[in-house]
C-alpha positions as CSV (number, residue, x, y, z in Angstrom):
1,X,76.6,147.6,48.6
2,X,75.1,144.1,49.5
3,X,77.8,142.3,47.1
4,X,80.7,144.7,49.1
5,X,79.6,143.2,52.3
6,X,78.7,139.2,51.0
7,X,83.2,140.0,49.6
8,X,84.1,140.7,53.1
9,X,81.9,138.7,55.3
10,X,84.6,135.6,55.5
11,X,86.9,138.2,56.4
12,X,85.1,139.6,59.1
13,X,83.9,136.3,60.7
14,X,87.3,135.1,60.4
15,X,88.6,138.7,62.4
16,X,85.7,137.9,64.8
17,X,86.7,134.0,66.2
18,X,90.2,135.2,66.4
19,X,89.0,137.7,68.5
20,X,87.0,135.1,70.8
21,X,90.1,132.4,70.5
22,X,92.4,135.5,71.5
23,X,90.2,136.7,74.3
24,X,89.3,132.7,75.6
25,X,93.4,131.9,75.5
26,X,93.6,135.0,77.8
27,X,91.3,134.1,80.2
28,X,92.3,130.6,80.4
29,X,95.4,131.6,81.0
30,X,94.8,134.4,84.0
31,X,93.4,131.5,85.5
32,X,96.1,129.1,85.3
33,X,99.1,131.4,85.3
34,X,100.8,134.4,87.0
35,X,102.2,137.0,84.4
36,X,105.6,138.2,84.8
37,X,104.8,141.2,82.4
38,X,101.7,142.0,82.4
39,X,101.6,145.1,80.9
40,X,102.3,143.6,78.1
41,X,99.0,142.2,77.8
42,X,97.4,145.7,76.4
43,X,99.4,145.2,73.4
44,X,95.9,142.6,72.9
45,X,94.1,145.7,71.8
46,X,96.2,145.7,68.6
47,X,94.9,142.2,67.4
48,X,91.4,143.8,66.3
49,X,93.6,146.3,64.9
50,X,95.4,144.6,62.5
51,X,92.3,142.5,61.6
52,X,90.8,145.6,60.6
53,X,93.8,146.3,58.4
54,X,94.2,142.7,56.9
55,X,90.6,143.9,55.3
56,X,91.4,147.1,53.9
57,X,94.4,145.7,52.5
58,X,92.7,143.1,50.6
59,X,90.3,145.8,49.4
60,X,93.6,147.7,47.9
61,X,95.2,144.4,46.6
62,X,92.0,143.4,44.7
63,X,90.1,146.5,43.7
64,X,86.5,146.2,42.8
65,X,84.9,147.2,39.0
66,X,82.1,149.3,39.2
67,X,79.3,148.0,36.8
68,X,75.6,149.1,35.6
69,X,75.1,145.9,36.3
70,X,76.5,142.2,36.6
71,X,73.5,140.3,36.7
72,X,74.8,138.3,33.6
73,X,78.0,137.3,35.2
74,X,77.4,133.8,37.3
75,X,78.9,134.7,41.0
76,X,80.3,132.0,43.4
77,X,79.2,133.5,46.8
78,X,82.1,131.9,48.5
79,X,84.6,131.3,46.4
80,X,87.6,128.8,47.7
81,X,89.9,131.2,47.7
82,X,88.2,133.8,49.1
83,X,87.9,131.7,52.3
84,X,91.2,130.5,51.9
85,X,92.1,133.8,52.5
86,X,90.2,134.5,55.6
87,X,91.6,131.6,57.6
88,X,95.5,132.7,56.8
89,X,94.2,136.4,57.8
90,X,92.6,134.5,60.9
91,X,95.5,132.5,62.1
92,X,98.3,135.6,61.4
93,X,95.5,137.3,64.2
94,X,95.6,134.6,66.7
95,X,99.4,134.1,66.6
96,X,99.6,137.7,66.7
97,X,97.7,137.4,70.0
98,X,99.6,134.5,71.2
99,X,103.0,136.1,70.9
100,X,102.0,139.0,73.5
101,X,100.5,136.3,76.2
102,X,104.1,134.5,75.5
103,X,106.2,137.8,75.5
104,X,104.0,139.1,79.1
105,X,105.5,135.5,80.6
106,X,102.6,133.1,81.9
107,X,104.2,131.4,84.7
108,X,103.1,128.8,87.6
109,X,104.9,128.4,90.7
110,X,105.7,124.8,91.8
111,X,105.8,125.6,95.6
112,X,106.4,122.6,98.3
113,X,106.4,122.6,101.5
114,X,107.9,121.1,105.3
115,X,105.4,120.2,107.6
116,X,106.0,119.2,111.5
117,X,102.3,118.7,112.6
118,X,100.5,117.3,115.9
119,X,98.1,115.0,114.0
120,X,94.3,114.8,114.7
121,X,92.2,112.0,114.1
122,X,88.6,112.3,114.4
123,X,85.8,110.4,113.5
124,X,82.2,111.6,113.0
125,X,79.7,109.2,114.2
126,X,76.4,110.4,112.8
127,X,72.9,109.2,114.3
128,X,71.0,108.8,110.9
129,X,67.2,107.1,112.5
130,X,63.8,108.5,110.5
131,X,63.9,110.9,113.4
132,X,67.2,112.4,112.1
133,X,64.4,113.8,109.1
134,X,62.3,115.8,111.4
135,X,61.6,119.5,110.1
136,X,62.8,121.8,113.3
137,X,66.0,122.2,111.1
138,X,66.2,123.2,107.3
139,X,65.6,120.9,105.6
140,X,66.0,118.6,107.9
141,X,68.1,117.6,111.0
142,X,70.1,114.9,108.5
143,X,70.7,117.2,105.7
144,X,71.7,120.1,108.5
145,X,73.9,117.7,110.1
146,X,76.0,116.6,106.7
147,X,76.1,120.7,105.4
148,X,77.5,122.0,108.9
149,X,80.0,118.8,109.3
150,X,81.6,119.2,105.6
151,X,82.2,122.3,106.4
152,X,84.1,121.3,109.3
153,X,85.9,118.8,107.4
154,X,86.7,121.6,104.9
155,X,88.7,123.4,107.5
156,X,90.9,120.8,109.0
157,X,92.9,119.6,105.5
158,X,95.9,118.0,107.7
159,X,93.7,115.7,109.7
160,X,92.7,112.6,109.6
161,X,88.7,112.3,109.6
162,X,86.4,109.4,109.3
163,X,82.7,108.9,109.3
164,X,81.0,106.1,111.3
165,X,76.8,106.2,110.7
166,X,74.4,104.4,112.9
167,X,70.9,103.6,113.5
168,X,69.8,100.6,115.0
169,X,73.3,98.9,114.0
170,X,76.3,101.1,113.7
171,X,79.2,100.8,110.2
172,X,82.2,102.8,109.1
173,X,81.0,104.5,106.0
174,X,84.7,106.0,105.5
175,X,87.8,105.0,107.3
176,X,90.2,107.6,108.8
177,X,91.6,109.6,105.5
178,X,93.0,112.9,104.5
179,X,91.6,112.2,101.4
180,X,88.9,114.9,101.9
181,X,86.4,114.9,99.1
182,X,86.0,111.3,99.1
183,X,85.1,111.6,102.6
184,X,82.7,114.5,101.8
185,X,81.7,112.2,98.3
186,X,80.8,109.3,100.6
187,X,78.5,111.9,103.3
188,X,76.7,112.9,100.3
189,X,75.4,109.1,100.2
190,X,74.2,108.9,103.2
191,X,70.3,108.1,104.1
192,X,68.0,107.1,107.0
193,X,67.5,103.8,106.2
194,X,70.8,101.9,105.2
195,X,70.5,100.3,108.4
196,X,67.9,98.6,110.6
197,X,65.8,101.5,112.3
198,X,66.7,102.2,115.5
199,X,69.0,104.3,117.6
200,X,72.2,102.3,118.8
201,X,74.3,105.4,120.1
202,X,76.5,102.7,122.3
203,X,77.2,100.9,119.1
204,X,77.7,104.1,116.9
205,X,80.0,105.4,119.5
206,X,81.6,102.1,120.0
207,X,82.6,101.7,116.4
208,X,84.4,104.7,116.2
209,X,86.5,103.8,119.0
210,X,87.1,100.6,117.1
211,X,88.4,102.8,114.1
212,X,90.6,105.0,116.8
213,X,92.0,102.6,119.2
214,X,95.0,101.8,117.0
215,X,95.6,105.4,115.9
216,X,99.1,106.9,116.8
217,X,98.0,110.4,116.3
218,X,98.4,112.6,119.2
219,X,95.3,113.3,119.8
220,X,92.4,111.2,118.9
221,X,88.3,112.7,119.0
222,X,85.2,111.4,118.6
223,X,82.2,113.9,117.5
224,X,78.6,111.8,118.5
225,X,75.8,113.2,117.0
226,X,72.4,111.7,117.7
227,X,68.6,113.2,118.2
228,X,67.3,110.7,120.6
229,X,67.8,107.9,123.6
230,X,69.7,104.5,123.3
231,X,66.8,101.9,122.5
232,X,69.0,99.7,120.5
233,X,72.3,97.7,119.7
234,X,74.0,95.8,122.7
235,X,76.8,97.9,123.6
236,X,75.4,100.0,126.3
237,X,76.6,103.9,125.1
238,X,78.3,104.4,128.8
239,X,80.3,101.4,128.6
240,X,81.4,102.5,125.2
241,X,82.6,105.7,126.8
242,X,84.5,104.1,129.2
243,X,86.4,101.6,126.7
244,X,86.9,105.1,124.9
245,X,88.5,106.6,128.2
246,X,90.6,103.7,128.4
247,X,92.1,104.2,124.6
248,X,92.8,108.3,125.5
249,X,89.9,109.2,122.9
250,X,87.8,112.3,123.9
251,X,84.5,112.4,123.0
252,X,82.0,115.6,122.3
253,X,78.3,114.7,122.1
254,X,75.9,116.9,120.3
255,X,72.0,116.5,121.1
256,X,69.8,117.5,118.0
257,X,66.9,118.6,118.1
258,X,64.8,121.7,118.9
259,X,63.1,121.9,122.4
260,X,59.6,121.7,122.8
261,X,57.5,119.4,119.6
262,X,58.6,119.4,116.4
263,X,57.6,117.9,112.8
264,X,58.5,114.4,112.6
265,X,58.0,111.3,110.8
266,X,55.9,109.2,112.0
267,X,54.6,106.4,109.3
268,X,55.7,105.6,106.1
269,X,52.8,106.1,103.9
270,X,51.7,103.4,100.8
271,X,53.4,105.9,98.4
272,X,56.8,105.0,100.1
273,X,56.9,108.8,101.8
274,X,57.0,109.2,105.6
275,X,53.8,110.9,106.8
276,X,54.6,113.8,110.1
277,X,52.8,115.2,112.5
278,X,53.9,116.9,115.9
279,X,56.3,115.0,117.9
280,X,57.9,115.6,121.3
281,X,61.6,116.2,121.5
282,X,63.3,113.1,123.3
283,X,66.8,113.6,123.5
284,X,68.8,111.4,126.8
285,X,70.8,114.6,127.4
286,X,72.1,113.2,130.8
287,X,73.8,109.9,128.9
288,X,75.0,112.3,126.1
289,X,76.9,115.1,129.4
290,X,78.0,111.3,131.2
291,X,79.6,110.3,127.8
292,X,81.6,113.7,127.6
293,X,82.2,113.6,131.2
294,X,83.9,109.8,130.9
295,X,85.7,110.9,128.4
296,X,87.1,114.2,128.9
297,X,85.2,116.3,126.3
298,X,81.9,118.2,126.2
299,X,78.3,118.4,125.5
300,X,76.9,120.7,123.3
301,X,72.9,121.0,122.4
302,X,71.5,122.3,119.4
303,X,68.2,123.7,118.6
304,X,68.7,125.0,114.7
305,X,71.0,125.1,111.9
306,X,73.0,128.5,113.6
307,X,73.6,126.5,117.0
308,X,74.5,123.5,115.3
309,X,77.0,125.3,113.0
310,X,78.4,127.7,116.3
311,X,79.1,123.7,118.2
312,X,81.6,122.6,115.3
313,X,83.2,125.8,115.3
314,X,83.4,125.6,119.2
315,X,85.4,122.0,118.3
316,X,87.3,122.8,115.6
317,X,88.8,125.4,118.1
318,X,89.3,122.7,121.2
319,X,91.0,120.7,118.5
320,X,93.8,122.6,116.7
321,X,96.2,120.9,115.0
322,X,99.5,122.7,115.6
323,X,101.0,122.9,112.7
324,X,105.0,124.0,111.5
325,X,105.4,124.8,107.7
326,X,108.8,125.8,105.8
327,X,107.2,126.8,102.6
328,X,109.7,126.8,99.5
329,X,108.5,127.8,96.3
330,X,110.2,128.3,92.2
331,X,108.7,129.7,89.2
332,X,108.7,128.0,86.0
333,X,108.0,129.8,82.8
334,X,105.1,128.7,80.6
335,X,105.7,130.9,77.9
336,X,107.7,128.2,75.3
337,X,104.4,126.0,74.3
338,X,102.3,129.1,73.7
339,X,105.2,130.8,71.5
340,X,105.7,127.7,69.4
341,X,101.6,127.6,68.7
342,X,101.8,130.3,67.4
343,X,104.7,130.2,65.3
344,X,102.9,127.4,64.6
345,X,100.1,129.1,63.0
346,X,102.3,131.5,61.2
347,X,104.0,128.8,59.6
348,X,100.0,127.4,58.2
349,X,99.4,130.9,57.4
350,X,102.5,131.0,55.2
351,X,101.2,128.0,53.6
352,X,98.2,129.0,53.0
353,X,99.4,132.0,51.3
354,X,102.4,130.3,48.8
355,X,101.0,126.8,48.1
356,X,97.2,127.1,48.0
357,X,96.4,131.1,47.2
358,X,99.2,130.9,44.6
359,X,97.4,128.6,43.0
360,X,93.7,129.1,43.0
361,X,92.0,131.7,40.7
């Protein structure tokens, strides 16, 4: 029995990674294709099928002699041709399995479209001080902000967003792009602490109206997010409202920051890790409504990661983009590569079988 099952073990390792290369090729292929026929694709249940047959005619080809014993006769365990003989029974399975994902038609659709769009730009300046770390959000009012504001980003694909960061200096850390995930790549790398500490809001705000002011877009949006009062920079934040009135660039402020105390940072400890303790809420909510009054927009406040998230949906609605699309779409047949693979594994199969079986005792 044992030296039954050590004559078809090639066999039956061979019939099961055509099964896994079968079943992987299928999945891959759901994933990347539409099928024209896919009925066809529960003729799949055949390939095990046929491996199973492949073995019981090799057992009928090459009949075994039933001895006493063969102790005395010197056994190769895997003989060359005996694994020879697996691999052509192995690749006849997978081409099998090929030629039914070919004959149920993979296809893609190349699909393309005509757009008439009222384009939006926006830019995001974010307030990133040591305060923007404080605990009254999860984790933190910093890592709250970026989460809720990707999301945001997420949804508008056919504007134009860029991200302006401040503290007690203000820079663009991305310039007005559609190129989403680089925007969203480049918010990931934000920290407290790129900058000199401080909170310039005039200066955050004014440098996104310096990436704006030139912007031919119909409709042009600042989003100023900041936890705290003006106490740095020398752009006052109301005169940068105004020179943002004067470009047509509306402006919605968001306060951060819970009401009451909250868990801030308030030292940096030897170890290089802030130290916190309870500290009062300070955020110059009347500059913040000013701003959005000067400007034609809104304030919002938020208290926790819900609010926050509720104030950019509020925006994204304010700011539509209205959008025209002619969609046109055409399917192209994938079907031609997978057919020749596998006739291309017939073809080493048949190889196999006439050059190097014929041969070998």
């Amino acid at each position: 029995m044992k030296h039954r099952l050590l004559k078809i073990l090639p066999d039956l390792i061979a019939l099961l990674l055509a099964n896994i290369i079968v079943i992987w090729y299928w999945f891959e292929s759901t994933r990347k294709f539409e099928f024209n026929n896919p009925e066809f694709l529960w003729l799949l249940l055949i390939v095990p099928i046929v491996g199973v047959w492949l073995i019981y005619k090799r057992f009928k080809e090459h009949p075994t002699v039933i001895l006493s014993s063969f102790g005395f006769i010197p056994v190769q365990r895997f003989p060359f041709s005996r694994i020879m003989y697996a691999l052509s029974s192995g690749l006849i399975l997978v081409s099998i399995g090929l030629f039914i994902i070919a004959i149920a038609r993979p296809q893609t659709s190349r699909s393309w479209e005509n757009i008439s769009t009222e384009g939006i730009d926006i830019v995001i300046a974010m307030d990133i001080s040591a305060s923007m770390l404080a605990k009254d959000f999860d984790p933190n009012r910093l890592e709250a902000s970026k989460k809720v504001a990707k999301s945001f980003i997420a949804e508008r694909p056919n504007d134009r967003v860029g991200l302006v960061v401040y503290e007690g200096e203000a820079f663009t850390q991305c310039p007005l792009t559609t190129d989403h995930r680089v925007l969203t790549d480049l918010m990931n790398d934000i920290k407290t602490g790129m900058v000199e500490g401080g909170t310039a809001i005039g200066s955050g705000l004014a440098t996104a109206v310096n990436r704006l002011k030139k912007s031919d877009a119909q409709s042009k949006v600042v989003i100023l997010l900041t936890d705290g009062v003006n106490n740095s920079g020398n752009i006052p934040p109301i005169t940068a409202a105004e020179i943002a009135s004067e470009f047509g660039i509306r402006v919605y402020t968001i306060g951060v920051g819970s009401k009451g105390r909250a868990m801030s940072p308030v030292a940096m400890a030897p170890n290089g890790q802030y130290r916190y303790d309870l500290v009062e809420v300070k955020i110059d909510e009347k500059v913040l409504q000013k701003i959005a009054e000067l400007t034609d927009g809104e304030y919002f406040r938020a208290t926790n990661n819900h609010s926050l998230a509720e104030i950019y949906q509020d925006i994204d609605k304010l700011e539509k983009t209205k959008i025209e699309v002619t969609q046109h779409s055409k399917k192209l047949d994938r079907f031609f590569n997978i057919a020749l693979i596998a006739f291309g594994l017939l073809i080493s199969s048949y190889i196999i079988n006439t050059l190097v079986l014929r041969f070998t005792p």
